[in-house]
N, C-alpha and C positions, 0 to 999 in steps of 0.2 A: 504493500500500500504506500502510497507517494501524497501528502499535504504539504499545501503552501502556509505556511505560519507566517503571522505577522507579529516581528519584533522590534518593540519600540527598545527593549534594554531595563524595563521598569519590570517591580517584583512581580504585577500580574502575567507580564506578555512572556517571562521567563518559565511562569508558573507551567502556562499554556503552552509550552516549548516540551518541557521535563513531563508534562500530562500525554500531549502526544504523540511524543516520540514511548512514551511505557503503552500506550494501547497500540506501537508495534506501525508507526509511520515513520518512515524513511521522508528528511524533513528536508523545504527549499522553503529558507529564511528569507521574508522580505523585511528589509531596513530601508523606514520614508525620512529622509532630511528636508522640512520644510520651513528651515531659518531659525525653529523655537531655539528657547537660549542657552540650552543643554546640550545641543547639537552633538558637540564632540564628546562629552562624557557619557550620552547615551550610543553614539556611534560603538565606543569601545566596547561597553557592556552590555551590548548585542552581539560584538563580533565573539566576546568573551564565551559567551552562552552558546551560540553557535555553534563555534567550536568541540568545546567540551560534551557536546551533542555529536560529533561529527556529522553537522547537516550535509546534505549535498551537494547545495551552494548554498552561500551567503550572497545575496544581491541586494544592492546599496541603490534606491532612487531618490534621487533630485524634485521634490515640488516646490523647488524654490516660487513659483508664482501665487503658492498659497503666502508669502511673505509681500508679496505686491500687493495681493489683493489686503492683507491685514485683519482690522475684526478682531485682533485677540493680543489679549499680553504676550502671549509664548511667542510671539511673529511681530508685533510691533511695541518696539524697547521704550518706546515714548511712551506707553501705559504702565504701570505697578501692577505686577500680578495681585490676582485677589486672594487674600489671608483666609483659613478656615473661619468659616460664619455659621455657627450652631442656628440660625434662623433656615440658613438653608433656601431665602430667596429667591427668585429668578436664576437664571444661568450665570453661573459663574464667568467673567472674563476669559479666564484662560481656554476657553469651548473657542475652538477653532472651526470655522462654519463651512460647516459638511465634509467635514474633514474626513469619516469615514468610509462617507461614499466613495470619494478619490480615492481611499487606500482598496478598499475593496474591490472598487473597478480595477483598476490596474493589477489583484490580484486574480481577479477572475481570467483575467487574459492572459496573466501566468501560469497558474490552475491548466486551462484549458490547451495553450498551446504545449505544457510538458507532461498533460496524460493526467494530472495530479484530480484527486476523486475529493477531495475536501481541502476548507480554508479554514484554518483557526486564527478566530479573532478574539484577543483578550476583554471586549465589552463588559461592565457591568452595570447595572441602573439602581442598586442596592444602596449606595454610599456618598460621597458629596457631590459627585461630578452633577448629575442634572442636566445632562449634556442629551438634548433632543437626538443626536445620532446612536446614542448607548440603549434605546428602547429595545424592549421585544419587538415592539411594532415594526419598529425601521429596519429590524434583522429578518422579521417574515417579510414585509415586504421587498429586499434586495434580493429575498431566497427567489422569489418571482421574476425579478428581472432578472436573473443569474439563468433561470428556466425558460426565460423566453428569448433573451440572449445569443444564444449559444446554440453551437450545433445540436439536431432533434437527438442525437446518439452521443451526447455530452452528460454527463452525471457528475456535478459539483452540489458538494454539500455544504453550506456556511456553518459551521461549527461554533457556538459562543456557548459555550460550556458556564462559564461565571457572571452570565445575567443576574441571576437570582440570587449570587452567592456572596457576601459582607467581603471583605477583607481579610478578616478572620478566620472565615471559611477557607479561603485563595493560600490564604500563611498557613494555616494548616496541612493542606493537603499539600501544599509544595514541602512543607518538613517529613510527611512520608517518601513525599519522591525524592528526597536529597537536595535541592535545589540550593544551590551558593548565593545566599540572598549578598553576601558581600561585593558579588560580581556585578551586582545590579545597582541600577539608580530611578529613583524617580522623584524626585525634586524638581520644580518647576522653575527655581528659580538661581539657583549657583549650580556650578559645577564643580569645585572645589571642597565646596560644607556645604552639606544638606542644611538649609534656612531653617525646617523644623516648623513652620507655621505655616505653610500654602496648603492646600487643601492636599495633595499629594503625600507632605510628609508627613499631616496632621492624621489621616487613617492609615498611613503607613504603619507609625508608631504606635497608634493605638493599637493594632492589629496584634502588636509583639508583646505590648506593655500585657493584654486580656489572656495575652497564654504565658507572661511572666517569663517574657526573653526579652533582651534588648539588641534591638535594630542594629546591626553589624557597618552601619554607612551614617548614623548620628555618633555625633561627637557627645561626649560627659557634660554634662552642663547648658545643652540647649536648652533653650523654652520652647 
């Protein structure tokens, strides 16, 4: 079995790496570079993951024009990313607009031209993001245009296994499958020291802090 996995480098998309490849898929890693500001520290800790996977290939895309277009703090530096907000309001800044429809096209095209019979996408709509493209809705409906898409003798399946599933959940079952949360990053906002307050490192942390481990990528003494 051959899956296209999409790795951003962050603990969910690694989780999804180390989950797919144990139910026994021979993996081809998509890595999207689309300006945000972690660029290079999420580039490594995709290739890291990878690797240690021995995916099949590792393939590195350019959407640099989601940076032209803007819309969001990760892609345009002139905004502050937005802090964890326990109200949970409206969509957070850092929601990059349609951001997964683009990765997903572009994997379905890889999917299809190298044979591959599913896509894992690490989506979740459980936790802070709030992000209109992480719905159920939006993943049954892409499963449609993936089906009408594509050759009538094509069978791609969009895999988002961690819809439904906290953070928690994602930490967990990546500590059965072994997964080197050290190798990963998902910080929105440094790449050097995880900031510990963007909505990324705030359920990150909590995720560790609820099973009584600490985050291998914060430093002692964050807030």
């Amino acid at each position: 079995m051959k899956a296209v996995c999409l790795i951003s480098g962050g603990m969910d998309s690694a989780t999804l790496a180390y989950r797919a490849r144990n139910q026994g898929y021979d993996l081809i890693c998509l890595h999207f570079n689309y300006g945000q500001r972690t660029e290079r520290k999420e580039r490594a800790s995709a290739q890291k993951i990878a690797g240690l996977l021995d995916a099949e290939e590792f393939i590195e895309i350019d959407l640099a024009y989601l940076t032209r277009f803007g819309g969001s703090s990760l892609t345009d530096h002139r905004l502050s990313v937005d802090r964890h907000r326990d109200d949970r309001k409206g969509i957070p800044n850092t929601y990059v607009p349609f951001r997964n429809a683009n990765l997903l096209s572009i994997a379905t095209s890889c999917a299809e031209a190298r044979g591959a019979g599913a896509i894992f996408i690490g989506v979740q709509s459980q936790d802070y993001s709030g992000y209109p493209d992480c719905r159920p809705q939006f993943i049954e409906a892409f499963q449609r245009v993936v089906d009408t898409g594509t050759r009538d003798e094509t069978r791609i399946s969009i895999m988002a296994p961690f819809l439904n599933m906290t953070k928690q959940d994602i930490l967990s079952l990546g500590i059965t499958l072994g997964v080197p949360y050290e190798h990963t990053w998902s910080c929105y906002q440094n790449e050097e020291k995880a900031c510990g307050v963007c909505g990324a490192c705030h359920f990150r942390r909590a995720a560790f802090e609820a099973l009584g481990l600490k985050d291998p990528i914060l430093y002692e003494g964050d807030d």
